[in-house]
C-alpha positions as CSV (number, residue, x, y, z in Angstrom):
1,X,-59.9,-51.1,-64.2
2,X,-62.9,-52.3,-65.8
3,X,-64.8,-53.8,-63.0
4,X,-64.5,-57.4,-65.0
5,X,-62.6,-60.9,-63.6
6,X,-60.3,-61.8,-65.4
7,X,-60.3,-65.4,-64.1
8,X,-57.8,-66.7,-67.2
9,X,-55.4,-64.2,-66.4
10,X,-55.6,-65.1,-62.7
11,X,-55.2,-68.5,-63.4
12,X,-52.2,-67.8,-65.9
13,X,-50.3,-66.0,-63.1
14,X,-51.2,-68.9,-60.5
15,X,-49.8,-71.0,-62.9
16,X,-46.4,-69.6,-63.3
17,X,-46.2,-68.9,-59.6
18,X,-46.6,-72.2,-58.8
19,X,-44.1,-73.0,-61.4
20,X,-40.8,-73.5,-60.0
21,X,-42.6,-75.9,-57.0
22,X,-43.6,-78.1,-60.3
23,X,-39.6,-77.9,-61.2
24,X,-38.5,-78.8,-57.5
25,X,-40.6,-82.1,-57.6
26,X,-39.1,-82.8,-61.1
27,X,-35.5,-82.3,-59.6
28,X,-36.7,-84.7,-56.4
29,X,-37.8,-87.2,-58.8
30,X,-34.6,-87.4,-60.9
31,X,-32.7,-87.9,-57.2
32,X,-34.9,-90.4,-56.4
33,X,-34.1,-92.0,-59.7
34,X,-30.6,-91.7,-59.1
35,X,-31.2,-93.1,-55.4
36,X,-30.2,-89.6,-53.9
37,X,-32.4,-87.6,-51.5
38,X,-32.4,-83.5,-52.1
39,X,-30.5,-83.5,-48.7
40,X,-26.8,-82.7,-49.0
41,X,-26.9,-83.0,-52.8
42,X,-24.8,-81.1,-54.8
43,X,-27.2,-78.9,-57.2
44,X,-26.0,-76.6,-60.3
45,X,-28.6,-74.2,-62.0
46,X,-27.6,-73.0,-64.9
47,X,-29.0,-69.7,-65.9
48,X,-31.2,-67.4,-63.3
49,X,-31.9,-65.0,-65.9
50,X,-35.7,-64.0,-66.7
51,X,-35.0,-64.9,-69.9
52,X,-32.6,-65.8,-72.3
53,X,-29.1,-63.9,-73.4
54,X,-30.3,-61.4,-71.2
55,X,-28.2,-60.0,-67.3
56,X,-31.9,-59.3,-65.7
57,X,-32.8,-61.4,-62.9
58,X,-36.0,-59.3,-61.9
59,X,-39.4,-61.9,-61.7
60,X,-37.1,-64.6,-62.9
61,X,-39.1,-68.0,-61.5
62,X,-35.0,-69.1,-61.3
63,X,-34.5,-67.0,-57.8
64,X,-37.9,-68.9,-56.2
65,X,-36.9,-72.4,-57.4
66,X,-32.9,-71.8,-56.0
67,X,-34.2,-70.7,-52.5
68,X,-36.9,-73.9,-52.5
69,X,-33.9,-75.7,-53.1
70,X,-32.2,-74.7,-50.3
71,X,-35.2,-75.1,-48.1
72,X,-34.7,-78.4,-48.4
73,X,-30.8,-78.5,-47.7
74,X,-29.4,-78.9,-50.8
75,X,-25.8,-77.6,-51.9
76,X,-27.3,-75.1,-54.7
77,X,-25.1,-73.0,-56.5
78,X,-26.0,-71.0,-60.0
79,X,-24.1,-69.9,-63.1
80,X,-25.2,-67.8,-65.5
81,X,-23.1,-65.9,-68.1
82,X,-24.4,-62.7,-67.6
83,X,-25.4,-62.5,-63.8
84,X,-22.8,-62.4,-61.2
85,X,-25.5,-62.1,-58.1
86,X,-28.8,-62.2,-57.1
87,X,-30.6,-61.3,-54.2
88,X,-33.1,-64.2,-53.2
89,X,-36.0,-63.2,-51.3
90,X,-36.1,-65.6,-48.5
91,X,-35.9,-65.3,-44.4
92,X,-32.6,-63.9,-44.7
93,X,-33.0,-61.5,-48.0
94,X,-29.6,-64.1,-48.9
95,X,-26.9,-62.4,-52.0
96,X,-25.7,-65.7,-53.4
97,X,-22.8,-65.8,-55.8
98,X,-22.3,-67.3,-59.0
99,X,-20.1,-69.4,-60.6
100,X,-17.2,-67.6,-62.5
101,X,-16.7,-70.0,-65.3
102,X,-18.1,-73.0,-66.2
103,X,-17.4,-76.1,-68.7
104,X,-19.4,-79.0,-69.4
105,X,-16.8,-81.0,-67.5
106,X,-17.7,-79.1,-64.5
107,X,-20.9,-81.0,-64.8
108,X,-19.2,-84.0,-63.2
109,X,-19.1,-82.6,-60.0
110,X,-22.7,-82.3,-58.9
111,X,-25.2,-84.8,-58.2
112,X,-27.6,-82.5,-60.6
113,X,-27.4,-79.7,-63.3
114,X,-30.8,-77.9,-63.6
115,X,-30.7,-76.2,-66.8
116,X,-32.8,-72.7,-65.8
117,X,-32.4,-70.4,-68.4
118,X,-31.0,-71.6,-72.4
119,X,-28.6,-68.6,-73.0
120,X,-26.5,-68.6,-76.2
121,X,-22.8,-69.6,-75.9
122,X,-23.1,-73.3,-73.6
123,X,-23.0,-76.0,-75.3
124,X,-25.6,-78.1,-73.5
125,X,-25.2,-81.5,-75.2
126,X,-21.9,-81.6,-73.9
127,X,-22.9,-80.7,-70.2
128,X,-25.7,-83.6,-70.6
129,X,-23.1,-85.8,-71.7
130,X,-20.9,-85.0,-68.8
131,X,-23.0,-84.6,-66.0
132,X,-24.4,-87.6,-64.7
133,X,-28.2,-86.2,-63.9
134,X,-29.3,-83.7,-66.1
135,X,-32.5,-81.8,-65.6
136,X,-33.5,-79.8,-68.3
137,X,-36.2,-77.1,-67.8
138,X,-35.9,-75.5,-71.3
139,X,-35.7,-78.4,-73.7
140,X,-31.8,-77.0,-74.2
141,X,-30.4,-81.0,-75.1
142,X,-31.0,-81.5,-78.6
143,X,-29.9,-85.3,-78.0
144,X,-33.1,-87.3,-76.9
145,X,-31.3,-90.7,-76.1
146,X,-30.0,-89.7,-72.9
147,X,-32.0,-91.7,-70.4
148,X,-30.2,-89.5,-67.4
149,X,-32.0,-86.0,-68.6
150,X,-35.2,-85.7,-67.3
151,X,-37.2,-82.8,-69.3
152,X,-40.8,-80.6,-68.4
């Protein structure tokens, strides 16, 4: 508008684009750790929200990092509180489903939870203590001991 480059906010928004490729490596690496490849692993994000308590998915970075997971074959599935579906925008414009409950016990089942958005109402020290690879994207998991949660 006023004829001026704005390089910092250029380099703000190339930043948080490139965001949830920074969150796939740190889901690869916490495989890795667990001697598990992204292939054919079961992967749980919780919360796709843009942010927190909130049922708007619009410019969440959440909808990028599920459809790079499935780029690279993962069993991805989401569950989110308030958000019953979103619409990824990837080859096939895929609606994937959500979850319709979730407890920390449910955490057992995958070989990753990805916590994606912190909303009110989980109780994420007992997912981390449940799950058996935790990666937590929001600092949610008050308890620092738990060598199986890798954090940003």
């Amino acid at each position: 508008e006023y004829d001026f480059a704005a390089r910092f906010i250029e380099l703000a928004g190339d930043v948080n684009y490139r965001m949830p490729e920074y969150a796939l490596s740190k889901i690869m690496f916490a495989l890795n750790t667990q001697k598990k490849a992204m292939n054919g692993s079961k992967i749980l994000v919780l919360g796709v929200a843009y942010k927190p308590n909130i049922a708007d998915p619009r410019e969440s970075p959440i909808l990028r990092l599920l459809e790079l997971i499935e780029k690279k074959h993962a069993d991805v599935s989401f569950f989110d509180p308030h958000i019953e579906k979103v619409h990824l925008e990837d080859e096939e414009h895929t609606v994937m489903t959500g979850l319709k409950e979730f407890s920390a016990e449910d955490g057992k089942k995958y070989d990753c939870v990805v916590i994606g958005t912190d909303h009110k109402g989980l109780d994420y020290d007992a997912i981390a203590h449940a799950a058996p690879l935790v990666v937590d994207l929001r600092n949610a998991i008050a308890d620092r001991s738990l060598k199986h949660v890798y954090r940003f």
